[in-house]
C-alpha positions as CSV (number, residue, x, y, z in Angstrom):
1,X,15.8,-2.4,10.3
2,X,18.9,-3.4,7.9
3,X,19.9,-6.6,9.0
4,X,23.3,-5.9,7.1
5,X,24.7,-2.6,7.6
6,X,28.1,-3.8,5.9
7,X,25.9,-4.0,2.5
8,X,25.3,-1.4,0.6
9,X,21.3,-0.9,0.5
10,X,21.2,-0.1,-3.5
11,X,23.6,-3.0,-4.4
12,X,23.6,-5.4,-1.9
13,X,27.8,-5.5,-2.1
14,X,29.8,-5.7,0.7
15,X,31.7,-1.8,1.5
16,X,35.4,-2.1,0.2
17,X,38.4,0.3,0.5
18,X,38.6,1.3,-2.8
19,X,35.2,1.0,-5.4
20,X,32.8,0.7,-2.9
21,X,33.7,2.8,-0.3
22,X,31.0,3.8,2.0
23,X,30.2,7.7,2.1
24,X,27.9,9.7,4.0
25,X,25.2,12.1,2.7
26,X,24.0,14.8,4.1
27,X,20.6,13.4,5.6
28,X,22.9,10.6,7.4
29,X,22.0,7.6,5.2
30,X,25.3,5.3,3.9
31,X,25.9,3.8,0.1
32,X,29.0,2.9,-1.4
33,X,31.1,5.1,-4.1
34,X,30.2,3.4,-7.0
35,X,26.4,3.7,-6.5
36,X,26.8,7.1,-5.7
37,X,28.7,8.2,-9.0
38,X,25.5,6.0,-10.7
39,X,22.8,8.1,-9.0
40,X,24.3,11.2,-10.1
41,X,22.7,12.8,-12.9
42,X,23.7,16.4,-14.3
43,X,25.6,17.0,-11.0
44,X,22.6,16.3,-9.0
45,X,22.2,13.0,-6.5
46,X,18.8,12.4,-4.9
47,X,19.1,9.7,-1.4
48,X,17.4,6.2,-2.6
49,X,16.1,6.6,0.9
50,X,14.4,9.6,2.0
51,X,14.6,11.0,-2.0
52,X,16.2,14.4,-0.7
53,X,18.3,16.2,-3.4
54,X,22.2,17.5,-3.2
55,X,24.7,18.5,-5.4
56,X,27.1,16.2,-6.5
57,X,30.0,17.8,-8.4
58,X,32.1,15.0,-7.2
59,X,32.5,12.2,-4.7
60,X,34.3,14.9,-2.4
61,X,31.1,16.1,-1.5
62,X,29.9,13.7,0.7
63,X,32.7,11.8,3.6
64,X,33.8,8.4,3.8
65,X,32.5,7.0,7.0
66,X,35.2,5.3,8.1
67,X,33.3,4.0,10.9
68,X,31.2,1.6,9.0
69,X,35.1,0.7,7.1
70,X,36.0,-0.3,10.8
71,X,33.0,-2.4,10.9
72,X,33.5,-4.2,8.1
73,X,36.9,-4.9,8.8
74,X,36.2,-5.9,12.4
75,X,33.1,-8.2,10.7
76,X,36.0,-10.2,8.2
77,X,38.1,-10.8,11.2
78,X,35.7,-12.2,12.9
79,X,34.4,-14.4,9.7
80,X,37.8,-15.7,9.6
81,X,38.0,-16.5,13.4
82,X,34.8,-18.3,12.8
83,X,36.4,-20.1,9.6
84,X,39.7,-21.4,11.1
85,X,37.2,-22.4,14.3
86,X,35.1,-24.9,12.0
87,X,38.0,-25.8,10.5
88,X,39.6,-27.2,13.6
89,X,36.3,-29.0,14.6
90,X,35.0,-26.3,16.9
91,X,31.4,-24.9,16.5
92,X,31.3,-21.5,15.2
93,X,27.3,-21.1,15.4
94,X,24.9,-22.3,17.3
95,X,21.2,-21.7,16.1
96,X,18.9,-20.3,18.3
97,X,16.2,-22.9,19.3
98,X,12.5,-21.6,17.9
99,X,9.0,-22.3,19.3
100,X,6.4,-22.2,17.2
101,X,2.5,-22.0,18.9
102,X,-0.1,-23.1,17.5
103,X,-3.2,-19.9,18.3
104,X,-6.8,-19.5,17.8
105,X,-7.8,-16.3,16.9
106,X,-11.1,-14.7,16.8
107,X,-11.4,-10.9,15.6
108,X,-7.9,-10.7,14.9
109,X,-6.6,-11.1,18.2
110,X,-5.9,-14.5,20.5
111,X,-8.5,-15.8,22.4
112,X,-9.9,-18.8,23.8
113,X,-13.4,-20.0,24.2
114,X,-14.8,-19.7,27.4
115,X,-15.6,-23.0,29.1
116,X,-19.3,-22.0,30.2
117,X,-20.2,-20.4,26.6
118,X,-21.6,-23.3,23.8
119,X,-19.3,-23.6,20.2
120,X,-22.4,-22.1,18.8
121,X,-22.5,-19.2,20.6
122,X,-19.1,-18.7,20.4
123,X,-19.3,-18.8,16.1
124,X,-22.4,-16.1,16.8
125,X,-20.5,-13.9,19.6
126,X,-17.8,-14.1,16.4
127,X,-20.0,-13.4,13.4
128,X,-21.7,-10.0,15.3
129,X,-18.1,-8.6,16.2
130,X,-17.1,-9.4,12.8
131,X,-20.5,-7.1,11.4
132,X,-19.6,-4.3,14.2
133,X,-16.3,-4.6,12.8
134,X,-17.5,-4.0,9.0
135,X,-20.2,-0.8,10.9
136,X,-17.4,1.1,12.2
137,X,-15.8,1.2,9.4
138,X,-18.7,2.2,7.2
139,X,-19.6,4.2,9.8
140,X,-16.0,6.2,9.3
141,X,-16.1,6.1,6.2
142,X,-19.8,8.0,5.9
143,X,-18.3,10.6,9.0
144,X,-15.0,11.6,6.2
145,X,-17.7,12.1,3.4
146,X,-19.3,14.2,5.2
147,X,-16.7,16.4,6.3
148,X,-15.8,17.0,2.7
149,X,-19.4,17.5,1.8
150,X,-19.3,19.8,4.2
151,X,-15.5,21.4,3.1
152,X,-16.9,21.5,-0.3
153,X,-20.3,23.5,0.5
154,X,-18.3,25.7,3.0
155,X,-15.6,26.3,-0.1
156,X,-18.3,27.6,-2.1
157,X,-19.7,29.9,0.3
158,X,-16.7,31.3,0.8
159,X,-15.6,32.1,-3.1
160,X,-19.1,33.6,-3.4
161,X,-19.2,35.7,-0.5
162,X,-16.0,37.0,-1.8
163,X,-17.5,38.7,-5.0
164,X,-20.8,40.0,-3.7
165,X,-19.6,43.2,-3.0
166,X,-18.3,43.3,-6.6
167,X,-21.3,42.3,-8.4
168,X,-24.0,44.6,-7.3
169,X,-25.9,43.3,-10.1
170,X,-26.2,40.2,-9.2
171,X,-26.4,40.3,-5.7
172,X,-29.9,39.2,-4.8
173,X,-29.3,35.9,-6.4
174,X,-26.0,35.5,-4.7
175,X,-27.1,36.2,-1.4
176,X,-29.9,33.7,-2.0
177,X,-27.7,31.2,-3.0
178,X,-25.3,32.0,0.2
179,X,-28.7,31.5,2.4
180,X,-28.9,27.7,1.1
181,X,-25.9,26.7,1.2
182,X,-25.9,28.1,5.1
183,X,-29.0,25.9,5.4
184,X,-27.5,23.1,3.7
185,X,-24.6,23.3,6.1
186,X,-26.9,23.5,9.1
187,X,-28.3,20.2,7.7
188,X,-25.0,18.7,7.7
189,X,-24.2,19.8,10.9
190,X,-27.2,18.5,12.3
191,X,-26.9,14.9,10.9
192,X,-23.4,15.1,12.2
193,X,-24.1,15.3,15.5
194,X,-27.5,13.3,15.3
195,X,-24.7,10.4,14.0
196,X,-22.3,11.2,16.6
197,X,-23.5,9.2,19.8
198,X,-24.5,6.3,17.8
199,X,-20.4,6.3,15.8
200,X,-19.0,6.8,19.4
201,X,-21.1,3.7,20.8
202,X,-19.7,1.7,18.5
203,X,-16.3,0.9,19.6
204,X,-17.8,0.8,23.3
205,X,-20.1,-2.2,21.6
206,X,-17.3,-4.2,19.8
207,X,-15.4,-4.2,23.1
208,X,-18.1,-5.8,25.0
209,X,-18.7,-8.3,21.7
210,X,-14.7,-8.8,22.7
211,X,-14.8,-9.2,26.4
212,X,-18.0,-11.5,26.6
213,X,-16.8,-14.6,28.7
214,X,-20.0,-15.6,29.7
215,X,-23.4,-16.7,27.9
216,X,-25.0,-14.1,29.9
217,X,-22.4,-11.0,29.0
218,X,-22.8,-12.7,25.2
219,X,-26.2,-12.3,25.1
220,X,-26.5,-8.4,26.5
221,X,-23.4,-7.8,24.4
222,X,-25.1,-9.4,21.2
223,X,-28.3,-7.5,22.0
224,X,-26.7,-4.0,22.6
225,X,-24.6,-4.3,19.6
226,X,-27.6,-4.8,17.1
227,X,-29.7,-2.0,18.6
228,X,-26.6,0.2,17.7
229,X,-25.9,-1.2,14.6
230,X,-29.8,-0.8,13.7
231,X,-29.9,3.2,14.4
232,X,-26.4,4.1,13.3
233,X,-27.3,2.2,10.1
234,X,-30.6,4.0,9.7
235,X,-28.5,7.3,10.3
236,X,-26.0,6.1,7.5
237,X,-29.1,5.4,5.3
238,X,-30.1,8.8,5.9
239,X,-27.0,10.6,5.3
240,X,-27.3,8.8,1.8
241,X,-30.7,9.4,0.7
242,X,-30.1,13.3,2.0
243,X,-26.7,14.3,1.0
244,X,-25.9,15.8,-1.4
245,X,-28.6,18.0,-2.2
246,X,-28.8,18.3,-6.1
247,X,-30.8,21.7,-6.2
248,X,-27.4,23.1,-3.9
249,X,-25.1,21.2,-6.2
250,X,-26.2,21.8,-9.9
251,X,-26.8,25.6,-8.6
252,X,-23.0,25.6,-7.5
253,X,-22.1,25.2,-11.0
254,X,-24.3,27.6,-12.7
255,X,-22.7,30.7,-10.4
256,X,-19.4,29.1,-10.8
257,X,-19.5,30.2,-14.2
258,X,-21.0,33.2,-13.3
259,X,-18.3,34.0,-11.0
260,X,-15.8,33.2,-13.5
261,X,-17.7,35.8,-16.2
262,X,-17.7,38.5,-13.8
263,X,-13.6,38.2,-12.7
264,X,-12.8,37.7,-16.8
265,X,-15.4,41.3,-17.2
266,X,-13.6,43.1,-13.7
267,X,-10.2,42.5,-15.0
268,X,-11.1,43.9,-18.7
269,X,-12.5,47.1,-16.9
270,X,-16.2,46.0,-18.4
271,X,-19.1,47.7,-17.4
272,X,-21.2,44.5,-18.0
273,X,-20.9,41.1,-17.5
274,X,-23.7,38.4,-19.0
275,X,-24.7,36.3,-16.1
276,X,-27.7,34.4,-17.2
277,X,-26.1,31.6,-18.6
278,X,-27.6,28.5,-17.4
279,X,-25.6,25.5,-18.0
280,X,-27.6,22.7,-18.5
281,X,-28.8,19.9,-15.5
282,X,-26.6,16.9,-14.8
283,X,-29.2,13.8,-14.3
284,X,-29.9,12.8,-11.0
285,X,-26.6,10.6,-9.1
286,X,-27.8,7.0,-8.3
287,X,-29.1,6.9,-4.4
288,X,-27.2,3.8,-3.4
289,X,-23.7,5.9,-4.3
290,X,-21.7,7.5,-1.9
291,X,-21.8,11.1,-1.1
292,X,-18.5,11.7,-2.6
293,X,-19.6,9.4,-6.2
294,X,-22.6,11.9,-6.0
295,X,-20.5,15.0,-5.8
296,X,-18.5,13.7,-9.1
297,X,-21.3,12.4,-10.9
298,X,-23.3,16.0,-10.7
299,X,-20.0,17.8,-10.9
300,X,-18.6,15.6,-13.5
301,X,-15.0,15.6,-12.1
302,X,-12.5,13.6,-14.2
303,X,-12.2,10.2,-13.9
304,X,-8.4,10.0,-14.6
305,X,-5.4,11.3,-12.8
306,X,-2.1,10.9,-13.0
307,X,0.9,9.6,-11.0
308,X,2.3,12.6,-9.6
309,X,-1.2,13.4,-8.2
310,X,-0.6,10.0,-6.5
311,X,2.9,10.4,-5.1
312,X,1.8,14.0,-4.0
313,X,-0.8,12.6,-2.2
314,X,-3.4,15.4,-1.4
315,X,-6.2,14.9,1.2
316,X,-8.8,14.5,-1.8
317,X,-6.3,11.9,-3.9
318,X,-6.0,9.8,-0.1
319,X,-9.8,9.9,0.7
320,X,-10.1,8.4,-2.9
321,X,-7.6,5.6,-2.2
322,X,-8.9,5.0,1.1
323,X,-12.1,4.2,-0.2
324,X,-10.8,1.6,-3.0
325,X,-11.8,4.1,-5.5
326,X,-8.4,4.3,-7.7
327,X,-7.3,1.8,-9.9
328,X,-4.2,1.4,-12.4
329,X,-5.4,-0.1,-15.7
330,X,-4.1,-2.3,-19.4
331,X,-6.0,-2.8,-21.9
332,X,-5.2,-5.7,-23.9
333,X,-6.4,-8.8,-26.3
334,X,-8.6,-9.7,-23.3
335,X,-10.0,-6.4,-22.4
336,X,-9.2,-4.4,-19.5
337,X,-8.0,-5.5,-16.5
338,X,-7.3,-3.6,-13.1
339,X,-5.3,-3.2,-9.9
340,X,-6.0,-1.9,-6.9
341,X,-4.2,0.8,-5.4
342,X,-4.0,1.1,-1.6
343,X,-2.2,3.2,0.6
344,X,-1.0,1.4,3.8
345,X,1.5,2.5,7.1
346,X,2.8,5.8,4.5
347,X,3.2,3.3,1.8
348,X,1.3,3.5,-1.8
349,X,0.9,-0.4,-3.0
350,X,-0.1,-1.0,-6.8
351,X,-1.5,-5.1,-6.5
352,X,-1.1,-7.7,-9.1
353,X,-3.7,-7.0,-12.2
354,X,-6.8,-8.8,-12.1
355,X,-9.1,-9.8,-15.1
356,X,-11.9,-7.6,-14.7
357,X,-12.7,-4.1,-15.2
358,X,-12.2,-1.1,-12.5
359,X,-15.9,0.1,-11.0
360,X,-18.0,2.1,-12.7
361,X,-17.0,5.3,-10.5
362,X,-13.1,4.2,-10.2
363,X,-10.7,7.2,-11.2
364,X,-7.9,5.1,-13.5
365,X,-4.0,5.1,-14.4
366,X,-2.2,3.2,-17.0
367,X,0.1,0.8,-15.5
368,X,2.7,1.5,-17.5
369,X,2.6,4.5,-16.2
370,X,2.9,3.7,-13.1
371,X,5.4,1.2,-13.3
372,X,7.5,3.6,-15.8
373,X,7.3,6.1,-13.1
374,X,8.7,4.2,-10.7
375,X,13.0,4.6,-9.9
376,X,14.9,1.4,-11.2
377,X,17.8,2.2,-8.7
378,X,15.5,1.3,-5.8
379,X,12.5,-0.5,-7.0
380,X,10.3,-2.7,-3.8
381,X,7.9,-5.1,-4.4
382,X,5.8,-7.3,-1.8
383,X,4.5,-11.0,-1.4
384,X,1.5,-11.7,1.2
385,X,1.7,-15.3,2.2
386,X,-1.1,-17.0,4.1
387,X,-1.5,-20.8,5.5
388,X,-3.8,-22.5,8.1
389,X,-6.6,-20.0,6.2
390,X,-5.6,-16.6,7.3
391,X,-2.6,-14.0,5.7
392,X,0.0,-14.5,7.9
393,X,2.3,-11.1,6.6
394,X,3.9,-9.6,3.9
395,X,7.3,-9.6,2.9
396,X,8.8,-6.7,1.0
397,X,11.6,-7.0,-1.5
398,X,14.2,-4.4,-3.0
399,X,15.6,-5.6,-5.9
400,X,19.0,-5.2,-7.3
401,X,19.2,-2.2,-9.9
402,X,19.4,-3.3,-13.9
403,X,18.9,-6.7,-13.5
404,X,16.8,-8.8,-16.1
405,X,15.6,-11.1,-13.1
406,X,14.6,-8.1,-11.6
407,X,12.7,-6.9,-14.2
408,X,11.0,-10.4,-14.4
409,X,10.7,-10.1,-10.2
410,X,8.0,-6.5,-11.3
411,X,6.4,-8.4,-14.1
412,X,5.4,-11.2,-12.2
413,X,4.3,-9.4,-9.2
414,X,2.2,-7.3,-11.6
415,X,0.7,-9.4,-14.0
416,X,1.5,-7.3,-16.7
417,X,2.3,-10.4,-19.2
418,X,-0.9,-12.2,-18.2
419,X,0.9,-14.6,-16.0
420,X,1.9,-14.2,-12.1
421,X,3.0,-15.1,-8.5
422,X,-0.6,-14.6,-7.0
423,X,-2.0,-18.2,-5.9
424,X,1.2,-19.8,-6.3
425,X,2.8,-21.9,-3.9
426,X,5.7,-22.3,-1.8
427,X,6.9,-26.1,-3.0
428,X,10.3,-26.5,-1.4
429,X,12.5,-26.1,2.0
430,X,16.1,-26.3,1.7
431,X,18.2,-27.6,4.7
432,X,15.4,-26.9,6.9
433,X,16.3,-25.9,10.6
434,X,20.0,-25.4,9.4
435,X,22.1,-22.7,8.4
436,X,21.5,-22.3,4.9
437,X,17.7,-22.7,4.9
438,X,16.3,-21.8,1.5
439,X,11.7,-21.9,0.6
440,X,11.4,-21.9,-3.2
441,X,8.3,-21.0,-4.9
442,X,7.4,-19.2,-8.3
443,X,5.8,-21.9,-10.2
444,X,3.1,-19.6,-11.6
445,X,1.9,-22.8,-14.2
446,X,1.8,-25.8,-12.3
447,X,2.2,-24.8,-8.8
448,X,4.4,-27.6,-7.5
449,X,7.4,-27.1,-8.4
450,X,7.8,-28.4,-12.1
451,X,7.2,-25.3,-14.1
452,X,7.3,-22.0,-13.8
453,X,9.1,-20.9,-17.4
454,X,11.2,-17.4,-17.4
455,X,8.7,-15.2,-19.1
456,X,12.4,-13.3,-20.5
457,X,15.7,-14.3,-20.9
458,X,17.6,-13.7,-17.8
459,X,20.8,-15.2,-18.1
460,X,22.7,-12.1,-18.9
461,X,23.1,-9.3,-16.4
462,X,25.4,-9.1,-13.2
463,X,24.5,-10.9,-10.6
464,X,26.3,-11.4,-7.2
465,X,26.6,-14.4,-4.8
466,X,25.6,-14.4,-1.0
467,X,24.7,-16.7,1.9
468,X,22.9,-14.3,4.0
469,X,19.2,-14.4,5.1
470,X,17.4,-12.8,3.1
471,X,18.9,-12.7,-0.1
472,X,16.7,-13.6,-3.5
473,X,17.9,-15.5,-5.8
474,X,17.3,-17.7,-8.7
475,X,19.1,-21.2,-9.7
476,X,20.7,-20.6,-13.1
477,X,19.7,-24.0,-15.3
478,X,16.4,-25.0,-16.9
479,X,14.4,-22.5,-18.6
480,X,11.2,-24.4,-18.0
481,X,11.4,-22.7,-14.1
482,X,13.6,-19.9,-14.8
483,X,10.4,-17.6,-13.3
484,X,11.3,-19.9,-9.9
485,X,12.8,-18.3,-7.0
486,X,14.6,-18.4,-3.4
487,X,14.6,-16.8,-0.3
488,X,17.8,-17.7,2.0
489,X,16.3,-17.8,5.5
490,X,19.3,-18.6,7.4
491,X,22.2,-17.4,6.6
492,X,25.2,-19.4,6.5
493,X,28.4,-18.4,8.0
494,X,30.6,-21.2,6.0
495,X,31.9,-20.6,2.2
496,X,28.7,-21.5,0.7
497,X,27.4,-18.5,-1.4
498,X,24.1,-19.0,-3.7
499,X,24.2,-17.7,-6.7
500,X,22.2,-15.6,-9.1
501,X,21.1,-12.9,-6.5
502,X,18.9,-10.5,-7.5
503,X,17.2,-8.6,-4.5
504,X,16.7,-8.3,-0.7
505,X,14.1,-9.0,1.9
506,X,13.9,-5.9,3.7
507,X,11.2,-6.5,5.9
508,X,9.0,-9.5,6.9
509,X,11.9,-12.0,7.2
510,X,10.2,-13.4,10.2
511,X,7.4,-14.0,8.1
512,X,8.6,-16.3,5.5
513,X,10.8,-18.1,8.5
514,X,7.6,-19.0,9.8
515,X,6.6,-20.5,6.9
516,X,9.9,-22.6,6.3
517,X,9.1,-23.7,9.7
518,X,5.4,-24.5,8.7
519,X,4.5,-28.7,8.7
520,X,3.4,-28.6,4.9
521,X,5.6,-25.8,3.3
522,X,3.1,-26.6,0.0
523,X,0.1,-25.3,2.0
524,X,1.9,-21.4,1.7
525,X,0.4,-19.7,-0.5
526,X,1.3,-15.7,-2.3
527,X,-2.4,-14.8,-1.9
528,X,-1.4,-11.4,-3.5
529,X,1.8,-9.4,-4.5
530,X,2.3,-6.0,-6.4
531,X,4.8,-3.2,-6.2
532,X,5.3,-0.3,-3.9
533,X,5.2,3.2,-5.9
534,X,6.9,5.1,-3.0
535,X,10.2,3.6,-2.0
């Protein structure tokens, strides 16, 4: 939710009645004038927002909304009522009083230990919820591979049975290669449903690991959950020894080829076609991979794809970054080194680069393509912070178009020049519990505070002031922490206005409140950060 409709969402500038007048488009979202006239490109504008295209032969084509300019004017009056009140001694704001609680949690949600269980068996009731926790999703993740095993066989069927009628020739071993794949399917079926009662049981188990209160419902819950665990692991382990079937696999191929001879022969009006081509074997997959690493090692898919496969998304591209199996990649003096890529609540994150190489079976990107893909009008990045030992939320920040700070903001978030936010600390509060509260962090070099050198110059570029919550910005001075940065908290209602700022919290505000309102604001920590490839 914007928590300043007056400002324009690409520029952060307040609407005006001339430059920055706010217009409509089509799919209902508001920017002001002179963004719009930015976007455009060869008479095309495509929303920052929902990324739908219109023409744009001119600023006629989409309405002022002169609601939002009665808004704005209605929200200066009302600044300047608030003004001439503080002026004359009267209080214009009063801030809302906070309660912090201090929780235990166990399993991700807040519980307390029951008064007749022991401390011990409390940690144990914990550590097997935590295991059941890690089986159902294992246990999820074998269940999808299976389905596109199973997709994948049922595919090939298919394509085959297509051409038997058109390849008399051929027929016999066609129809014998149908019949396995039939039993191969009825294998798969099977092992489904042999895994289904145990997967279902699962859940049911993790409650009752939840809901123990007593030693006695601990114990039957504990003992329950590892005979579960024990078969639907055993099911898992035989799903992987079993599936896939190379002899199924390794034939696929060969009559792929086959099938491709004979359509290249029907088309040419041939009265022949050479099917007894054999390509040669694939070696065996490795047991302890997954089906789907199996499928691609006897297949040999490509390893590398590109970002628009990412952006589009398909069901095979999202079961490979569901299962951690895609990874943007540099290559520099110090080898290579890789980022994750996850895709979380509709959004695609690329995390900071780490200093070690993708898996053996990762399908890889280039960062820079990834980060050159991405649209400098509306770039997002994120910050997870944690304290007390657990992540406590992420924060996501859009940063103000062709700005160098911004451009610093991505290159620190990614790690791209070697050096980042990840593990650094939050050192400083600024009028803490006041209007005008301000955390500072981005000492990437000596974590307190002291350092923290701009990795570029970043003095030039336009910048505007603000005193709202949630504005970023940077305190012009030193460049020995030019890489340092702010996040207003509280916004301030008075004339003060900090300058330098270069983006926008957009969501998670409450998160870095909390920590402002933490005891030890130099016990937060950015555990991780990256950028988000769809905006």
């Amino acid at each position: 939710m914007d928590d300043n409709p007056e400002e324009c969402s690409v520029c952060c500038i307040t609407y005006d009645e001339s430059e920055r007048r706010p217009r409509n488009l089509p799919c209902g979202h508001t920017f002001c004038s002179s963004c719009i006239l930015q976007l455009t490109t060869a008479n095309q504008l495509t929303c920052p927002d929902c990324r739908a295209s219109y023409s744009a032969t001119s600023l006629d084509n989409f309405p002022v909304n002169y609601g939002m300019e009665a808004l704005v004017k209605k929200l200066k009056n009302v600044q300047l009522a608030q003004t001439a009140g503080a002026a004359g001694g009267k209080p214009s704001v009063k801030p809302a009083a906070e309660k912090q609680m201090s929780v235990k949690t166990k399993g991700g949600t807040t519980q307390k230990r029951p008064s007749g269980m022991s401390k011990k068996l409390w940690s144990l009731l914990g550590e097997h919820e935590s295991s059941m926790r890690s089986q159902v999703t294992s246990s999820q993740n074998t269940q999808s591979q299976l389905d596109q095993y199973l997709t994948w066989l049922t595919d090939q069927k298919e394509q085959n049975l297509q051409l038997i009628k058109k390849m008399e020739e051929v027929t016999h071993n066609m129809a014998t290669f149908v019949k396995l794949i039939e039993e191969e399917v009825a294998r798969v079926v099977a092992m489904k449903q042999e895994g289904e009662e145990g997967v279902k049981q699962l859940p049911a188990r993790l409650e009752c690991l939840q809901n123990a209160n007593t030693a006695q419902e601990a114990f039957t819950a504990i003992n329950h959950a590892v005979q579960c665990s024990v078969e639907v692991e055993d099911w898992r382990q035989n799903c992987q020894e079993q599936f896939p079937d190379v002899n199924i696999v390794t034939t696929s191929m060969k009559y792929g080829q086959v099938r491709e001879a004979i359509r290249t022969a029907l088309d040419a009006l041939a009265a022949e076609t050479d099917a007894t081509h054999t390509p040669a074997l694939p070696p065996h997959p490795d047991p302890a991979s997954t089906i789907m690493d199996k499928i691609n090692t006897i297949t040999k898919m490509p390893q590398q794809i590109t970002v628009e496969n990412l952006l589009e998304m398909s069901q095979h591209i999202k079961t490979l970054v569901q299962d951690g199996m895609v990874f943007a990649v540099q290559e520099d003096q110090g080898g290579i080194r890789s980022s994750r890529i996850t895709q979380e609540n509709d959004k695609i994150y690329m995390y900071c680069l780490q200093d070690q190489p993708p898996p053996p079976h990762a399908h890889t990107l280039q960062v820079s393509e990834v980060v050159g893909a991405m649209d400098p009008s509306s770039t997002m990045v994120h910050l997870d912070l944690a304290w007390g030992g657990s992540t406590r939320g992420r924060v996501h920040i859009r940063l103000s178009p062709n700005t160098p700070a911004a451009q610093q903001f991505v290159l620190l978030c990614t790690g791209q020049t070697g050096v980042s936010y990840r593990y650094t600390k939050l050192h400083r509060v600024f009028n803490k519990g006041r209007p005008g509260e301000c955390v500072w962090g981005g000492d990437y070099e000596g974590k307190g505070g002291a350092g923290g050198a701009g990795i570029i110059d970043i003095s030039g570029g336009q910048y505007r002031e603000s005193g709202r919550a949630g504005a970023v910005w940077w305190g012009y001075g030193d460049a020995a922490w030019a890489a340092q940065f702010g996040i207003i908290t509280r916004g301030w209602e008075g004339d003060l206005r900090f300058p330098h700022v270069f983006g926008k919290v957009v969501s998670g505000l409450e998160v870095v409140r909390a920590a402002a309102n933490h005891s030890d604001i130099t016990q937060v920590t950015v555990v991780d950060c990256g950028i988000v490839l769809n905006q």
